[in-house]
The first five atom37 places (N, CA, C, CB, O) and aatype in JSON, in Angstrom:
{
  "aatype": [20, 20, 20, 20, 20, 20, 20, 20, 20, 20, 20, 20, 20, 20, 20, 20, 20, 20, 20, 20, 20, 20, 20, 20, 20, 20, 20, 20, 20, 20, 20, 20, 20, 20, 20, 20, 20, 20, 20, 20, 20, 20, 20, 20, 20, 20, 20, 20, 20, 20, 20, 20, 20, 20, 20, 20, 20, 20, 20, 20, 20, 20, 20, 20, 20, 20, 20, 20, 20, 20, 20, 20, 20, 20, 20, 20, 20, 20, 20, 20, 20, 20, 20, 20, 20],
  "atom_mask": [
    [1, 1, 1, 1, 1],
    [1, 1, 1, 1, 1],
    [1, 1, 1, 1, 1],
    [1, 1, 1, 1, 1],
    [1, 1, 1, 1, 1],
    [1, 1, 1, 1, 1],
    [1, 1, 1, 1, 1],
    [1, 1, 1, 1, 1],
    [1, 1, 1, 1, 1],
    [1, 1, 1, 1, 1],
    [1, 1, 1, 1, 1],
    [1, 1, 1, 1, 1],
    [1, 1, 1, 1, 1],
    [1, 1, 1, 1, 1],
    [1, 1, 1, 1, 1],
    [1, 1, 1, 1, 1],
    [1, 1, 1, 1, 1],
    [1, 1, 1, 1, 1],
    [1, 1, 1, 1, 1],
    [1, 1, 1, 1, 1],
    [1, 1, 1, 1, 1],
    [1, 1, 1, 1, 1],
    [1, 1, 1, 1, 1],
    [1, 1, 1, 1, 1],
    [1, 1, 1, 1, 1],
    [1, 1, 1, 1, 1],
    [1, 1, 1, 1, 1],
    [1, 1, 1, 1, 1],
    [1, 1, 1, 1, 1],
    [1, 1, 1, 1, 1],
    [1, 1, 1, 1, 1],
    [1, 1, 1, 1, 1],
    [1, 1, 1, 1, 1],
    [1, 1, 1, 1, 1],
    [1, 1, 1, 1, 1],
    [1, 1, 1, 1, 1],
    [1, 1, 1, 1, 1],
    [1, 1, 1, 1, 1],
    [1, 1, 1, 1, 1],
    [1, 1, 1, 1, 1],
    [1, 1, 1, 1, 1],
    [1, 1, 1, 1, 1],
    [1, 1, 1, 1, 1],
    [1, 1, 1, 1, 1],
    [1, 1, 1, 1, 1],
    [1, 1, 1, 1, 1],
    [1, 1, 1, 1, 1],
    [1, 1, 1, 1, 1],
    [1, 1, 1, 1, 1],
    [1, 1, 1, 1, 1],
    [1, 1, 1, 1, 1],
    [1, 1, 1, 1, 1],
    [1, 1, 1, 1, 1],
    [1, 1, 1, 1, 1],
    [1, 1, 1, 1, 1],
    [1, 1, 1, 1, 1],
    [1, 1, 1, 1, 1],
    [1, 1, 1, 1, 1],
    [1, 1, 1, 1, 1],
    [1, 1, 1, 1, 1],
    [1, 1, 1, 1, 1],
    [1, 1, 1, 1, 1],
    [1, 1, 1, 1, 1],
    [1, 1, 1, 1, 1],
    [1, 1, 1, 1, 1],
    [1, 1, 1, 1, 1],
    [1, 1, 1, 1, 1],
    [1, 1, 1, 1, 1],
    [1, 1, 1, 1, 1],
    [1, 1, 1, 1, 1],
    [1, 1, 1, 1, 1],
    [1, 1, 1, 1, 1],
    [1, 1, 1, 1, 1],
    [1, 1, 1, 1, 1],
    [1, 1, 1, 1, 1],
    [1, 1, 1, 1, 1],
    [1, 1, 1, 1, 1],
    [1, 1, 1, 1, 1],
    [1, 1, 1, 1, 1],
    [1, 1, 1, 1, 1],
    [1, 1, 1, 1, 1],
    [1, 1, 1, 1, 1],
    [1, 1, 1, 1, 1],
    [1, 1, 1, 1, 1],
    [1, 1, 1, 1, 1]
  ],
  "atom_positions": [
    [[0.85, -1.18, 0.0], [0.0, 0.0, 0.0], [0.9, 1.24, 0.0], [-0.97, 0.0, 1.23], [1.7, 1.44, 0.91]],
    [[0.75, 2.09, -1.05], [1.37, 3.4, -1.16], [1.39, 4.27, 0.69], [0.24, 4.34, -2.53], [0.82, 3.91, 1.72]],
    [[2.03, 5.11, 0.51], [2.13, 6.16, 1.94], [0.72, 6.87, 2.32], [3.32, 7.57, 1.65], [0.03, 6.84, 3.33]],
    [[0.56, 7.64, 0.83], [-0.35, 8.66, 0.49], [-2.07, 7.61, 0.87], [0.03, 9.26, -1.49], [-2.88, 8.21, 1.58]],
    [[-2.35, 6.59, 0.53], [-3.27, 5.64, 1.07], [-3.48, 5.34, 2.37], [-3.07, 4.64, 0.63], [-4.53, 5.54, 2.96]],
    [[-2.36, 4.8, 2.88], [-2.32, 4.58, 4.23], [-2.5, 5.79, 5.07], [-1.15, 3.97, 4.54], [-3.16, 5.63, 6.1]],
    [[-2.15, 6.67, 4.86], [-2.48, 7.74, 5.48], [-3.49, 8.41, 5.33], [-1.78, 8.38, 5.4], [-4.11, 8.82, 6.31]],
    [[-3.97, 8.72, 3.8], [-6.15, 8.55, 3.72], [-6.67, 7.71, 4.71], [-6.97, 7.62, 2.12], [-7.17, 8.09, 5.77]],
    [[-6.52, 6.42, 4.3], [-7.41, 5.7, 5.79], [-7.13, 5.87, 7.04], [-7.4, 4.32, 5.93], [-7.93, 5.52, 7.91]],
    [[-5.88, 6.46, 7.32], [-5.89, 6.51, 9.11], [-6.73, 7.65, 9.2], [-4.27, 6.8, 10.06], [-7.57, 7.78, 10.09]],
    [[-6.45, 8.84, 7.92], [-6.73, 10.33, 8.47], [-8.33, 9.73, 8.85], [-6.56, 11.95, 7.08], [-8.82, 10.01, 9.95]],
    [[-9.27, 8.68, 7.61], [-10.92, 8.39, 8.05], [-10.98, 8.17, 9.05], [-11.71, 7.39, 7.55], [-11.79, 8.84, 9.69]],
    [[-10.09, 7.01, 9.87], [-10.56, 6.92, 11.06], [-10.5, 7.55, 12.39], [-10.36, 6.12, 11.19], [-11.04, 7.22, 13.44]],
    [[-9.45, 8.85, 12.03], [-9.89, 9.59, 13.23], [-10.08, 10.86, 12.84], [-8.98, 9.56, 14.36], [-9.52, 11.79, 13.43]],
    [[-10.72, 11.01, 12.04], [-10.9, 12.33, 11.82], [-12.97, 11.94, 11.67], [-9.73, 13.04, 10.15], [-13.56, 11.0, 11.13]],
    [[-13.42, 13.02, 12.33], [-14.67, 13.59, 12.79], [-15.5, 13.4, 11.83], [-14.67, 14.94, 13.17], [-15.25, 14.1, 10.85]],
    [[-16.59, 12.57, 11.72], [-17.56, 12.71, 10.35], [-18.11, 13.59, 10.25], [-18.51, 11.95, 10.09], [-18.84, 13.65, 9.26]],
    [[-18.06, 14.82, 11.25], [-18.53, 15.93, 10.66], [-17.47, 16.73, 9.99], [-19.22, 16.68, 11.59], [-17.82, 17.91, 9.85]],
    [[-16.36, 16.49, 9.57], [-14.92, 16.42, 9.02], [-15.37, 16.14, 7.45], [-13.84, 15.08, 9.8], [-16.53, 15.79, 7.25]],
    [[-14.67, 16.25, 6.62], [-14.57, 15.65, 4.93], [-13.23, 15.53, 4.51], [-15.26, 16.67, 3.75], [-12.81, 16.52, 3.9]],
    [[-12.45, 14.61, 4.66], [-11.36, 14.53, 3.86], [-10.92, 15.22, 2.35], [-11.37, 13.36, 3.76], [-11.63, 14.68, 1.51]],
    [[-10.1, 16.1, 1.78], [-10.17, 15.46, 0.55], [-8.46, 15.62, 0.2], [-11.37, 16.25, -0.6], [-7.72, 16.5, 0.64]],
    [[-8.17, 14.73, -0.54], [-7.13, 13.93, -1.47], [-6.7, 14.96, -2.33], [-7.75, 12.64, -2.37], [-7.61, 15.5, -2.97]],
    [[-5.24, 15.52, -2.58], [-4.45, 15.68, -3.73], [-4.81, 16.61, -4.54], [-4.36, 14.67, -4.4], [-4.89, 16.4, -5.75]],
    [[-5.2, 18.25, -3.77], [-5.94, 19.07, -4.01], [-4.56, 20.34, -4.42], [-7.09, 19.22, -2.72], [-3.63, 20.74, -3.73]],
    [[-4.88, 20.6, -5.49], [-3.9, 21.65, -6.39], [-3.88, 23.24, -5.58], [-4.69, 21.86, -8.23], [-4.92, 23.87, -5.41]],
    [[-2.81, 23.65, -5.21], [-2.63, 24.68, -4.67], [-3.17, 25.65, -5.29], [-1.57, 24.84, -4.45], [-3.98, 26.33, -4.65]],
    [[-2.86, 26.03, -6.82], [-3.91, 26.63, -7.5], [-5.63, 26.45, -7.53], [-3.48, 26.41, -8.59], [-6.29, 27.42, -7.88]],
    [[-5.96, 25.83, -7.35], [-7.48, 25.51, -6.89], [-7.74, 26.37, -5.86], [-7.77, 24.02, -6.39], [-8.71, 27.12, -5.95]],
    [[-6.63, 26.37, -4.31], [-7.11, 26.57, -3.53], [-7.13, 28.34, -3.2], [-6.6, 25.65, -2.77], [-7.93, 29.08, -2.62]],
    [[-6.11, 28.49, -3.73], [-5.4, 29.72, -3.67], [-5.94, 30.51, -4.71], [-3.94, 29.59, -3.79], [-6.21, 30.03, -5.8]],
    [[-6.19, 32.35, -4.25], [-6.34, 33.17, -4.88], [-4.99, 33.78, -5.23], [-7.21, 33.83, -4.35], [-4.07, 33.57, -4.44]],
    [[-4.71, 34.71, -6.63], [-4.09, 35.44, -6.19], [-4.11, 36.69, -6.27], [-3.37, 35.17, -6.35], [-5.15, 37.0, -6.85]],
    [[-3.44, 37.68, -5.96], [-4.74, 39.36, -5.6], [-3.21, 40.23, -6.0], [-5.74, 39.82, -3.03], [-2.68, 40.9, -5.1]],
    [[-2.44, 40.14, -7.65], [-1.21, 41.32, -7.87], [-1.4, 41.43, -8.73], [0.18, 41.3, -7.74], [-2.54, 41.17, -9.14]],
    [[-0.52, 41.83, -9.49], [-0.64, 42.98, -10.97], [-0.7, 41.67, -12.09], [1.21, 44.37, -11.34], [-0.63, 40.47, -11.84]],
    [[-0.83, 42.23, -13.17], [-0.97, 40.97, -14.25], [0.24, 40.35, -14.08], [-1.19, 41.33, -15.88], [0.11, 39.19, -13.71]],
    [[1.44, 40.74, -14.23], [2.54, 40.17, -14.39], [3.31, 39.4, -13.1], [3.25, 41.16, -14.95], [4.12, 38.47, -13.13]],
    [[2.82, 40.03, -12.12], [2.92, 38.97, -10.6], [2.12, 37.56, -10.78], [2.03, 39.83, -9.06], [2.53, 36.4, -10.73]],
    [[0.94, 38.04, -10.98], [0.11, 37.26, -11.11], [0.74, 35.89, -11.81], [-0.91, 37.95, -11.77], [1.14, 34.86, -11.26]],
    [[0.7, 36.19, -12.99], [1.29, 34.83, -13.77], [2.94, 34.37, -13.7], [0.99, 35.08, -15.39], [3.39, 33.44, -14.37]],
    [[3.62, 35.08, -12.91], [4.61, 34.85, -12.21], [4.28, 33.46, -10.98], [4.95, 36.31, -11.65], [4.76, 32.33, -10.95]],
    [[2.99, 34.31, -9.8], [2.78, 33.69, -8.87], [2.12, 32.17, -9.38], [2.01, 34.57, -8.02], [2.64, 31.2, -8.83]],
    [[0.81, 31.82, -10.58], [0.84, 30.69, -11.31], [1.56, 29.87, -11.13], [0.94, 30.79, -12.28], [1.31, 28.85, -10.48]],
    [[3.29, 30.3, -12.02], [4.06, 29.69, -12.3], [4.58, 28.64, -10.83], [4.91, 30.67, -12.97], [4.42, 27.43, -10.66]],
    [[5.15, 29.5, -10.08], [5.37, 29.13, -8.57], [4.67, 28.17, -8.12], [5.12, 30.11, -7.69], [5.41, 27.39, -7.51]],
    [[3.72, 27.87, -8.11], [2.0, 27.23, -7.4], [2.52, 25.61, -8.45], [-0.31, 28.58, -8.24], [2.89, 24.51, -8.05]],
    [[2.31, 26.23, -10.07], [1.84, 25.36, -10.52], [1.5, 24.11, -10.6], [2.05, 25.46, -10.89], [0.48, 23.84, -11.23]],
    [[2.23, 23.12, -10.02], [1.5, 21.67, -10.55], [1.8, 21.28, -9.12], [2.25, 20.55, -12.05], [1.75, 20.06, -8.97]],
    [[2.23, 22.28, -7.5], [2.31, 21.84, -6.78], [0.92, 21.24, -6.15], [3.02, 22.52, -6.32], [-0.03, 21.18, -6.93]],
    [[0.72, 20.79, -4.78], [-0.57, 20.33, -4.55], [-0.13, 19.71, -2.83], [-1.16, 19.05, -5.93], [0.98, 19.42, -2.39]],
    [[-1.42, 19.66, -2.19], [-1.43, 19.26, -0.63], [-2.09, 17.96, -0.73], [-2.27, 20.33, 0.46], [-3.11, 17.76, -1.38]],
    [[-1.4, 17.04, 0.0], [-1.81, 15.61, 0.22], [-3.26, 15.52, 0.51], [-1.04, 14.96, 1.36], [-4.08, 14.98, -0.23]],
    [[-3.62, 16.34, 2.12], [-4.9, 16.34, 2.04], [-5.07, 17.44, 2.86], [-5.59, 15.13, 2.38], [-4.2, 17.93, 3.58]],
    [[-6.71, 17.98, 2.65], [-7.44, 18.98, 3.38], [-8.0, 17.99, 4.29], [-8.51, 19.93, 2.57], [-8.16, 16.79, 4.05]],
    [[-8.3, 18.64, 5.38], [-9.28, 18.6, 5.93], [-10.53, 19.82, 6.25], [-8.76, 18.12, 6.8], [-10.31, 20.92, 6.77]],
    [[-11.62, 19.4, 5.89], [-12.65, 20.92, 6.0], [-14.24, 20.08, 6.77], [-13.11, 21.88, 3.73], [-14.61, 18.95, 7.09]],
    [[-14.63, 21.14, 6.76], [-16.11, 21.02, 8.15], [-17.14, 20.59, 6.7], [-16.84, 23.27, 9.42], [-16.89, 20.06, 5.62]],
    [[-18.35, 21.1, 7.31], [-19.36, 20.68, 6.79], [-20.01, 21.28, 5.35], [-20.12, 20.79, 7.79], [-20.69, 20.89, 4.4]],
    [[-19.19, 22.74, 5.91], [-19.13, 23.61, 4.43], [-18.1, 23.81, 3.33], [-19.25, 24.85, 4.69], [-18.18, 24.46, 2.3]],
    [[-16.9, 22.91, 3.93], [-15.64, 22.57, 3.08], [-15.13, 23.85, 3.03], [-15.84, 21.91, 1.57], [-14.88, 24.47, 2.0]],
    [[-14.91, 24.42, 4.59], [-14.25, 25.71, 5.19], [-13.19, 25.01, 5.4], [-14.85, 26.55, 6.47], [-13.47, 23.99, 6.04]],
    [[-11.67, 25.16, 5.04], [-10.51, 24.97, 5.25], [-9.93, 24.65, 7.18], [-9.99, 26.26, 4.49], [-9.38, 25.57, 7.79]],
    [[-10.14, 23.5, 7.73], [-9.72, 23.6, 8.81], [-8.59, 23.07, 9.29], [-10.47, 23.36, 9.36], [-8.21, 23.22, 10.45]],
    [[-7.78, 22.18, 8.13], [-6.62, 21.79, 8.35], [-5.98, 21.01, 7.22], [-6.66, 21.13, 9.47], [-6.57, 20.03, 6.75]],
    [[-4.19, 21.61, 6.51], [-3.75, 21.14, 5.42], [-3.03, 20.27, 5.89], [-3.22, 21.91, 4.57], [-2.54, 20.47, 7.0]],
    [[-2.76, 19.06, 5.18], [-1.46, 18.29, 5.45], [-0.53, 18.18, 4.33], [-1.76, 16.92, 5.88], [-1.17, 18.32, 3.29]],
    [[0.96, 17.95, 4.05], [1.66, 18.36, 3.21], [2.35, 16.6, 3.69], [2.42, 20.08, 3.36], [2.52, 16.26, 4.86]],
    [[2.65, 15.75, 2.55], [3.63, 14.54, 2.82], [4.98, 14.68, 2.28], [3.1, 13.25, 2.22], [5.26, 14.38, 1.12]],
    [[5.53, 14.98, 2.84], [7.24, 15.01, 2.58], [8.21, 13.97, 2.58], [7.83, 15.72, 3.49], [8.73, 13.57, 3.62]],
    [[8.53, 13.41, 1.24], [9.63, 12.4, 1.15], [11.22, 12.5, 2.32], [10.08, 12.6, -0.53], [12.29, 13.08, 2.1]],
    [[10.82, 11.74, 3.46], [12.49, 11.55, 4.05], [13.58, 10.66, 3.69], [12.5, 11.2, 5.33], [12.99, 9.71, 3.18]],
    [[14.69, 10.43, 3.66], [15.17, 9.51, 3.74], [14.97, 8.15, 3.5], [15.37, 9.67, 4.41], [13.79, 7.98, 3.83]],
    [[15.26, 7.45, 3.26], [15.07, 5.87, 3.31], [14.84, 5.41, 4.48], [16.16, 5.1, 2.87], [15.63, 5.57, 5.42]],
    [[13.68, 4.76, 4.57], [13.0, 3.91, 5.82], [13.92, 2.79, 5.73], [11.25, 3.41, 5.66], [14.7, 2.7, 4.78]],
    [[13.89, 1.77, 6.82], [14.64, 0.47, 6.87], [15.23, -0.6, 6.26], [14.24, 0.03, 7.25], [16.27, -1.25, 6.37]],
    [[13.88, -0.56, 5.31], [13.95, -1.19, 4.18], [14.37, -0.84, 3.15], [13.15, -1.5, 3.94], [14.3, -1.57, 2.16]],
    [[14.84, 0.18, 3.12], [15.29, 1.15, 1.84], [14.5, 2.03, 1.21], [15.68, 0.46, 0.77], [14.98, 3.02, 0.65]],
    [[13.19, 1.76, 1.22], [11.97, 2.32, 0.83], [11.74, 4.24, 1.19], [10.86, 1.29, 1.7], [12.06, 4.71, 2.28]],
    [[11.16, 5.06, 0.09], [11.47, 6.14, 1.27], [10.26, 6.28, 1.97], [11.95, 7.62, 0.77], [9.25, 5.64, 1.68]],
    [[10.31, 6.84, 2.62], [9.39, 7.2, 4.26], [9.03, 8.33, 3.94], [10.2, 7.29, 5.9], [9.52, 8.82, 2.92]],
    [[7.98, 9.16, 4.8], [6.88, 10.29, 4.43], [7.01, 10.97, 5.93], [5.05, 9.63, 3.93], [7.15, 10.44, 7.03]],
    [[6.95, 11.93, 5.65], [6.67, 12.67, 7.66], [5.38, 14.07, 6.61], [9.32, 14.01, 9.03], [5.26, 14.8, 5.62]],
    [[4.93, 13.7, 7.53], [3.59, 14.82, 7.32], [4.06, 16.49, 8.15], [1.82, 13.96, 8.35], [4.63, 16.43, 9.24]],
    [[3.84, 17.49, 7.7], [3.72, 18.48, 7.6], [2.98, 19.56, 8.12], [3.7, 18.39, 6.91], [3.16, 20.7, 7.69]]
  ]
}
């Protein structure tokens, strides 16, 4: 089982059903951005194809908590390992 999985299902089981998970959500999606034309598509560029493992949001899918998975090192097995964010 991938990192990014295993860690969807733990986040279900303790996270609040009045909670909504969601999965692999594009920073551009989430993000406005509020500068001149040429910042602007500067700031795009920056953002672009990055993205957050998962949200967590309430009932109205009000932003109440991001998580970010970060590749560490090689786990034991050689495999690499994830520390959340």
């Amino acid at each position: 089982m991938r990192i990014e999985d295993a860690c969807y299902r733990a986040l279900l089981a303790v996270v609040s059903p009045e909670r909504t998970v969601l999965a692999k959500v594009r920073l551009g999606d989430l993000l406005q951005v509020k500068y001149g034309a040429g910042d602007r598509a500067e700031a795009h560029a920056r953002i672009g194809d990055k993205s957050l493992a998962f949200l967590i949001c309430d009932h109205s899918l009000a932003l109440k908590l991001a998580v970010s998975l970060v590749p560490a090192a090689g786990g034991s097995d050689g495999a690499p390992a994830g520390r959340v964010h």
